[in-house]
N, C-alpha and C positions, 0 to 999 in steps of 0.2 A: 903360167898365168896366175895359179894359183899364189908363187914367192911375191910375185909386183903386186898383188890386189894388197897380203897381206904388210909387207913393205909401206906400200900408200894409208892404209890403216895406222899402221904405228907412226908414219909421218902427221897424222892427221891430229892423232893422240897427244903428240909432241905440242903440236901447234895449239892447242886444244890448253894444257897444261901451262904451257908459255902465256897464254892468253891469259889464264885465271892469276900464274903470279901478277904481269903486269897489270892486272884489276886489282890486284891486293894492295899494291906498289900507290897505283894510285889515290885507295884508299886509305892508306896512310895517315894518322895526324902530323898533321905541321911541327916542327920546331919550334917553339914559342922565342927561343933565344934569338931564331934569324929572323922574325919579325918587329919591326919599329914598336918601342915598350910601349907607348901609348894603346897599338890593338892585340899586344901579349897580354897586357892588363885587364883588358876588355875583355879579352877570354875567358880568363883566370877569374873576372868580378860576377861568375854565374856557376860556379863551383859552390858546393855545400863544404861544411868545414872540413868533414872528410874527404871528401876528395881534394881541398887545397891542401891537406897535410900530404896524401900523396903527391901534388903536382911537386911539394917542396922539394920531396926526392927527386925529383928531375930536371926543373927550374928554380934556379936561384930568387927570382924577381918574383915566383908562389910565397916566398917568405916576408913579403914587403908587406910591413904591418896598415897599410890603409887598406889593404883586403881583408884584414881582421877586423879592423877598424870599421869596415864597412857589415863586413858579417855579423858582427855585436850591434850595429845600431840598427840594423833589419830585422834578427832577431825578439831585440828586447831596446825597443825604440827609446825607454827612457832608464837611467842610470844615475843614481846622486854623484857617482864619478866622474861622469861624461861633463861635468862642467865644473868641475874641482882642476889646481892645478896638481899637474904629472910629475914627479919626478923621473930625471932622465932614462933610469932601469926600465922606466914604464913601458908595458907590453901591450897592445888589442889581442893578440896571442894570447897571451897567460891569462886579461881579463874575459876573454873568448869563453875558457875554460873554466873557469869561475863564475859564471854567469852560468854555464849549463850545469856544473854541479850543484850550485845553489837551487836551480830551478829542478833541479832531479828530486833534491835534498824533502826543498817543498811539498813536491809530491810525493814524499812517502809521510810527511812530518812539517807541517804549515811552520810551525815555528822555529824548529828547527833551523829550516829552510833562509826564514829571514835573519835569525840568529848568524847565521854562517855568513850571509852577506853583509851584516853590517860588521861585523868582524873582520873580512875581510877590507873595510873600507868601501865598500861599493853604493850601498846603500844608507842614506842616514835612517835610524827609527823615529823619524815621523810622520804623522797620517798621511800628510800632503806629499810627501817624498812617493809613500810607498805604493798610494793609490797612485798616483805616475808611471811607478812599475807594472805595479798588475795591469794599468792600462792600456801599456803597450808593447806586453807579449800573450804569446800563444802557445808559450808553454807550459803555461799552468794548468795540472787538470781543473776540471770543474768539482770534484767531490772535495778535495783539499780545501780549494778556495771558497767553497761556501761555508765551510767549516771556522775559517780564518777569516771570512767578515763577519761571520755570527759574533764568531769571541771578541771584534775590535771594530766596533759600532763605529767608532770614531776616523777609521779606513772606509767605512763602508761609506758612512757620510761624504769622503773626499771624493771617492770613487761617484758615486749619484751626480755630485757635481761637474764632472767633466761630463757628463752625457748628454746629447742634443739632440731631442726631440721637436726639432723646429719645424712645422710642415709638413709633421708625419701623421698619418693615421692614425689613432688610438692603438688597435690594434697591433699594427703592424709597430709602433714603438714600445707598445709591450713586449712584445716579439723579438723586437732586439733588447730591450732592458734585461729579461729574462737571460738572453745569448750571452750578457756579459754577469751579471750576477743572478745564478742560477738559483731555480726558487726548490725551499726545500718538496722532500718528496709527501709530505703529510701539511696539511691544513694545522694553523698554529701561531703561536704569536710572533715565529721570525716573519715568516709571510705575511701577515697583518702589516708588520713595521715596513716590508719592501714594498708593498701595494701604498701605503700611506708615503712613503718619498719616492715611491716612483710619479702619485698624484701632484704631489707637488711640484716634481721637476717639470711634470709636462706641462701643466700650469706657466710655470717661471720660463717655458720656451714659447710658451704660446698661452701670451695676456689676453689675447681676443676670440681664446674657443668659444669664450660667452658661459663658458661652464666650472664650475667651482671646484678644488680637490677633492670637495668633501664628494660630489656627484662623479666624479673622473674617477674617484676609488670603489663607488659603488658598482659601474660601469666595468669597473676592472676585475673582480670579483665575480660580476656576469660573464664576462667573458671566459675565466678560468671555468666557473663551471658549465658553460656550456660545449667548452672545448675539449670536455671530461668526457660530455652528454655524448657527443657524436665521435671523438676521436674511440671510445673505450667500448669492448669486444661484448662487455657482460652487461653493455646498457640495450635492449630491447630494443621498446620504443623512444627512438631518439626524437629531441625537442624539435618544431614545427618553430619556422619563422614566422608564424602566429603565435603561438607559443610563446617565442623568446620576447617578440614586441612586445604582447599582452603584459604579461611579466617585466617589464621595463617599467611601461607607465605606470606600475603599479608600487615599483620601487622609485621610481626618480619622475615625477609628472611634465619635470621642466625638457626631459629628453623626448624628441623632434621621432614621431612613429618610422621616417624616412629612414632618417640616421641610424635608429633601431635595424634597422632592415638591411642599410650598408654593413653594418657589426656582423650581423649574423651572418653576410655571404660571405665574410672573410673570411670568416672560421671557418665557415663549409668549404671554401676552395684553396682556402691556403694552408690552414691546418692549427695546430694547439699553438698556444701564446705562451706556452711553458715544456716549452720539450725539454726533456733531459735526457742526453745524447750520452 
């Protein structure tokens, strides 16, 4: 009795073993070659570079340059190349790679950075080109890049310009003005000059706040230092939404005690209007 229990056992074991290959079996990835290229591609269109440089090893159709073509313009949305004509050598491949060195370069070396891309043809150097760039990737750090609108005022102006503050809170489009050109980390005159065209842009998206840049910059300025007040470890006693109002009318008489009041819960529940991450 004891040989058949043990017997039954090791058939059990078998089957047991059998069972895990054919889970494995069916876990398997697909073949991308025996499916229809239209949803091989499909597959293949949510790979990161590196992994389509691996799929390349295995499928021929991972080398199909509108998967590069598409990874470069998800990447770094805009390119002075991307609308020049190609000559036929032309790679999304090689400018894949060039587009990330360059943006490496950047981040060790702002100038550099753009140096290397307009040499390489990718980029032309001018404001309008380049604020294009910066404006639509996300690979730039934030330390380099604030470094590299300070020095080229005239990027920074380009840049200002695409941003849409239309229907946005005060606040809250400080909030992202800040997210895209970071404000420095000391109180100063670059910060003065960002506060002063950030006033303006939001202005020029919104003619009927009823409220002027010169009062929008004042406004902005409170809000930094309030978001000082309460966000930082070594301020005690933090500012009272009495407080911040009082101190409002007192700076700007034309500002509504309400709207005072919305400012200052933003800051309390949303957090600083200038984080640096």
């Amino acid at each position: 009795m004891g040989h058949s229990l043990g017997h039954m056992l090791h058939a059990e074991r078998l089957k047991l073993r059998r069972g895990r290959h054919h889970h494995r079996d069916q876990q398997k990835f697909p073949d991308l070659e025996t499916l229809p290229p239209e949803v091989g591609m499909a597959v293949l269109k949510h790979l990161n570079a590196t992994d389509l440089c691996l799929a390349s090893c295995v499928w021929n159709m991972a080398n199909d340059d509108v998967l590069w073509m598409g990874l470069c313009k998800a990447t770094w949305n805009y390119a002075t190349i991307y609308r020049k004509q190609r000559d036929a050598n032309f790679s999304f491949r090689r400018l894949y790679l060039i587009l990330d060195e360059g943006s490496l370069t950047f981040n060790a070396d702002p100038e550099s950075g753009i140096e290397y891309l307009v040499a390489q043809g990718v980029l032309d150097n001018r404001p309008r080109e380049l604020a294009a760039f910066i404006h639509g990737t996300q690979t730039l750090r934030w330390k380099p890049l604030r470094i590299f609108l300070e020095n080229r005022p005239d990027v920074l102006d380009e840049l200002v310009i695409r941003q849409n503050y239309r229907n946005q809170f005060l606040p809250n489009a400080l909030r992202k003005f800040f997210l895209t050109i970071h404000a420095p980390e000391e109180r100063g005159d670059y910060l003065q000059k960002l506060v002063e065209k950030f006033s303006q842009r939001f202005c020029q998206c919104n003619p009927d706040c009823g409220l002027s840049p010169g009062v929008i910059e004042v406004l902005c300025f409170a809000l930094i230092l309030l978001s000082v007040d309460l966000s930082s470890p070594h301020v005690k006693n933090k500012m009272s939404k009495r407080e911040f109002i009082k101190n409002l009318r007192h700076a700007t008489p034309e500002t509504d005690p309400e709207f005072a009041g919305h400012l200052y819960d933003n800051i309390y529940l949303v957090g600083h209007v200038a984080p640096n991450d």
